[in-house]
DRENGUNU-411018 format. One record per residue (C-alpha): x, y, z; residue in one letter. Coordinates in steps of 0.5 Angstrom, whole numbers, plus 500, padded with zeros to 3 digits. Layout:
BEGIN
XYZA...
END
This chain:
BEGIN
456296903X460292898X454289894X451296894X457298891X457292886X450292884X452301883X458299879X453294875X447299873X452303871X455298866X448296865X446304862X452305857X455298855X450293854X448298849X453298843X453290844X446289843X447291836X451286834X446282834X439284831X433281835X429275830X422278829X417274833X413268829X408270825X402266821X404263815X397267811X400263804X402256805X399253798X404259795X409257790X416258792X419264787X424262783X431262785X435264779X434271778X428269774X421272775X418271781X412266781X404269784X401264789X395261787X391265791X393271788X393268780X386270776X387265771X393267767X399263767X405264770X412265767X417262764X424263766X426268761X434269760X437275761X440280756X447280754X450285759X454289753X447290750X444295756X446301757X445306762X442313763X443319769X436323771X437329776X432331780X433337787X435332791X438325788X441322782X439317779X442311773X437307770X438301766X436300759X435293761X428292766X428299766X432297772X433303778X441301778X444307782X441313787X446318789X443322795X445330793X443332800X448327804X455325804X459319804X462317811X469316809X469321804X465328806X467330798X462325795X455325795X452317799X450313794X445307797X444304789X451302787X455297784X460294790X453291793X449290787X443294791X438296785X431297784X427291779X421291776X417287771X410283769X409276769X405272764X408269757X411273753X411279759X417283760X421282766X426285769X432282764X428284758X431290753X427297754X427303748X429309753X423314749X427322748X425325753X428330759X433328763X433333768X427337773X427343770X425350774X419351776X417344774X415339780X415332776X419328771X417323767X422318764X419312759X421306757X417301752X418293751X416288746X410284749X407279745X403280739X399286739X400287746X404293747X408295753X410301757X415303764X414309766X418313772X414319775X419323779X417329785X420335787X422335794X422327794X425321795X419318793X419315785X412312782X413306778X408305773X407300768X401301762X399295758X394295751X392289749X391289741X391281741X385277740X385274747X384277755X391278758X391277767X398279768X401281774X407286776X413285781X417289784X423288787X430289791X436286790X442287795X448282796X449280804X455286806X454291810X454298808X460303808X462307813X459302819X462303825X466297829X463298836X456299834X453294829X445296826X440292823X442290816X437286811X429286809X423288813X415286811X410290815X403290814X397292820X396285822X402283824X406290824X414291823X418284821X425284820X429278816X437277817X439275810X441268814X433266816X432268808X437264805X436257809X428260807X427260814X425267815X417270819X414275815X407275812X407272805X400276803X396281805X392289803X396293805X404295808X409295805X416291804X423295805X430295805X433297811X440299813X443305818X441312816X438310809X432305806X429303799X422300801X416298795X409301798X404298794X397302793X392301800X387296798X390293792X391284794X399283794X405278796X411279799X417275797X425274799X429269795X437267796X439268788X443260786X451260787X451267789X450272795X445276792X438276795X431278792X425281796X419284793X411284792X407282787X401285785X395283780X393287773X386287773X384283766X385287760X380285755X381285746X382292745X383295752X388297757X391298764X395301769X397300775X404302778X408302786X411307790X419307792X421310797X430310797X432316802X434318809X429315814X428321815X421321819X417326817X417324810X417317811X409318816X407321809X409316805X406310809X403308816X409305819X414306814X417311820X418304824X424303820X428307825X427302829X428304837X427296839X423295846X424302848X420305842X415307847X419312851X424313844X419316840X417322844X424324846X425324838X419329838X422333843X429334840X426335834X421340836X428344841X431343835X427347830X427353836X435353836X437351829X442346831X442339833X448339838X445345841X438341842X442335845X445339850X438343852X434336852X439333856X438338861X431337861X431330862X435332868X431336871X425333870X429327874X432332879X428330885X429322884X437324882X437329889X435323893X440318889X446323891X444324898X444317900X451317896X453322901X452318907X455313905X461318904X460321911X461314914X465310910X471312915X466307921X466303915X472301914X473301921X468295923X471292918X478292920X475291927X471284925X475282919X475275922X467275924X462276918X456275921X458281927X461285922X453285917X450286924X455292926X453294919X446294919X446298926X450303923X446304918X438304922X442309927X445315921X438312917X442310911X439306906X444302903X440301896X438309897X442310891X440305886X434306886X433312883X439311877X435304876X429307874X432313869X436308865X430307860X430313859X437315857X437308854X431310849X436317849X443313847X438309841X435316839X441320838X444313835X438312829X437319827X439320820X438328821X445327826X448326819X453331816X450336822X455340825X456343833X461348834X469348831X472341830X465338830X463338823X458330823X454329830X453322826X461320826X466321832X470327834X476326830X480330836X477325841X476331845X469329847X471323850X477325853X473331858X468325858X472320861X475327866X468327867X466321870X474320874X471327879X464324879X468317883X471322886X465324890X461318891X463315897X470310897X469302897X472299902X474293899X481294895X479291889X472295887X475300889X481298884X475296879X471304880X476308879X478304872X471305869X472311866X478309862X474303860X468307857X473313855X476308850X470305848X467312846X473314841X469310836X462312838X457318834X460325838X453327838X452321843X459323847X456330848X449328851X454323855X458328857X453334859X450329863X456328867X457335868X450336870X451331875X457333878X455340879X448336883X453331886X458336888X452341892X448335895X454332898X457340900X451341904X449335907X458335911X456342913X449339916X453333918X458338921X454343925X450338928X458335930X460342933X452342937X453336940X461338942X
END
């Protein structure tokens, strides 16, 4: 009985502890080939970056170009519906993105912002060939509207660059209502005598912190990720890339290349079928890093012109709009090894939450569906417990009894449990097979954007955030104590000790955990208190009776 005990108090830590501890250190992604092995390396100096042979169609690569002096750059505001966006005269640079919709974690009066100055987090864009320019060029903004008017679905904003002789250059930024989606364009006319191959970049640049509002017992993945239908979803720690040792695809027709943190991503999707590179550099005597793609211009002729243009995405991850935006971009929230059980029970909370209009709610009626879907297995897993109850007093007497003899004493056991017909893993069984599910839930809840700034009911104003009376935590840890006090009492003195101080130990580590996953852990519990409670209550009055007919 004390290795079932054990092994019992072991799965149950297994389930809630091993969780926040995994995210503190995020997993490398698998080796891949490396496609682009003659590739040049980028520069490391902020300079544009250089396309590997493989990509290049005749022209020439660049030449570091130096940057213009910063007092000469000015910066200009765009609103749309849904964010607030600074663009820069310099590279035309997006240089700051406010998200209207969603709140900073620390300060529920200011709109987030996921480009600002504090990481140095911009999106950069420019063109590769001599004379071209790049993202440390001065742009002219051209007049134009600076806000989505009413009834309008897009806004355009246009900044021209000098190219050389002849050669006239054009950014364009396309912005949609309803969307964080922002089409990034370049237009180049060739007046000049000679054919021009250029090629166009598109890039991110972000210093290595880890974003605001991160919580100190969860730690998520921060950093770039690359994903293309060969190799899927590749993550790089900003560690791998400074020492130039990260694994991603170097060249490829398709994906995408982003900018992950919690909640929220930037990520550069290139048009399907277009030949394109990926690149991440650490930039020379600083901690910031430059992730990108470059994508070929088709040859412009004396007297012709081209176009060609990316998309970003800069929002929440939340997953409806990432699917239309790419296929895999949704991947971004990432469930780990569980993602094959995750993704269903997300469809399930969002399709519940669609019916009650509130996700507190829809935790609560999902965590009752699983549970009744697992009835049958926990019923088993509570009856067996209640036998042990029945007969911990025989228990501990054999133990009393043989104290000295431990081989007679597992013998008397053994016998003990064939004549009540007691299996002694009966109860861990049942609980070691749900603990993916409620793994893949736990990560779930933990990853959902939409749990952000979502209230509950009263004091619970941000499902993502803490409950700030620590209410929930304090019913949760009442909550697990009763169920101790149901499940059958260890013999041991000591795991018995060890049991009944599990409750405070999670209680405390749940004070800094999301209150949207308190909730789902103390509906739980509550649930299987009432199961437990019943099992046990008919199973002492069959044991009862059966006593009384035998007597």
């Amino acid at each position: 009985m004390d290795t079932r005990r054990l092994i019992l108090v072991m799965i149950f830590a297994f389930s809630s502890f091993m969780l926040w501890e995994n995210w503190q250190q995020y997993k490398h992604p698998k080796p891949v080939a490396e496609v682009a092995a003659n590739a040049a390396p980028a520069a490391a100096n902020g300079a544009a970056p250089t396309p590997s042979v493989s990509l290049q169609a005749g022209g020439t690569p660049v030449a570091s170009e130096p940057a213009a002096p910063a007092s000469t750059a000015e910066t200009f505001s765009i609103d749309t519906d849904l964010m607030k966006v600074t663009i820069s005269t310099q590279g035309g640079d997006l240089v700051g993105l406010e998200l209207l919709n969603y709140k900073e974690n620390d300060a529920k009066d200011k709109n987030f912002v996921l480009f600002d100055t504090k990481h140095q987090y911009s999106a950069q864009s420019g063109l590769i060939g001599e004379g071209l320019p790049s993202h440390r060029s001065m742009f002219r903004r051209i007049d134009g509207p600076t806000q989505l008017a009413a009834g309008s679905d897009e806004l355009k904003v246009r900044l021209e660059a000098d190219g050389p002789e002849g050669v006239r250059i054009a950014k364009v930024l396309t912005f949609k209502r309803g969307s964080y989606a922002i089409d990034v364009a370049w237009e180049i006319i060739n007046g000049s005598g000679k054919p021009l191959a250029p090629h166009a970049y598109f890039q991110i640049q972000r210093d290595d912190g880890e974003p605001a509002g991160g919580n100190m017992m969860m730690h998520t993945f921060t950093g770039p990720a690359v994903y293309t239908d060969a190799e899927k979803y590749q993550k790089s720690s900003f560690g791998d890339v400074a020492d130039k040792s990260a694994k991603f695809t170097k060249t490829a027709d398709n994906g995408w290349l982003a900018m992950v943190q919690h909640y929220f991503v930037s990520a550069w999707v290139p048009q399907a079928g277009v030949q394109r590179e990926y690149y991440m550099r650490k930039l020379d005597g600083s901690n910031l890093y430059q992730m990108g793609v470059i994508v070929p211009v088709a040859e412009i002729g004396p007297g012709t012109s081209a176009n060609t243009s990316v998309t970003l995405f800069a929002g929440p991850q939340e997953q409806a709009a990432l699917k239309q935006i790419a296929p895999g971009l949704d991947l971004v929230v990432d469930y780990g090894w569980l993602t094959v059980i995750a993704a269903p029970i997300f469809w399930a909370l969002q399709f519940i939450h669609d019916i009650v209009g509130n996700w507190g709610w829809a935790i609560v009626v999902l965590t009752i569906l699983i549970k009744l879907a697992f009835f049958p297995l926990s019923a088993a897993s509570y009856k067996s417990m209640a036998k042990m109850r029945m007969v911990t007093p025989r228990l501990v007497q054999l133990k009393e009894r043989y104290s000295d003899d431990k081989q007679r004493l597992n013998q008397e056991m053994m016998k003990l449990y064939q004549t009540e017909k007691i299996n002694p893993l009966g109860g861990c069984l049942p609980i070691l097979i749900q603990i993916p599910v409620f793994i893949a839930l736990y990560w779930v809840l933990l990853g959902a954007v939409e749990m952000r700034d979502a209230p509950w009911i009263g004091w619970i104003t941000d499902l993502a955030s803490p409950d700030p009376w620590y209410i929930l935590p304090v019913i949760m840890i009442i909550s697990m104590v009763i169920q101790m006090k149901l499940n059958p009492t260890p013999p041991d003195p000591i795991q018995a000790k060890v049991m009944m101080a599990m409750p405070f130990v999670f209680g405390i580590m749940f004070l800094w955990f999301p209150a949207g996953l308190v909730l789902y852990w103390v509906v739980n519990n509550v649930l299987s208190i009432a199961q437990q409670w019943q099992i046990t209550r008919m199973m002492e009055a069959g044991g009862k009776a059966a006593n009384d007919a035998k007597a």
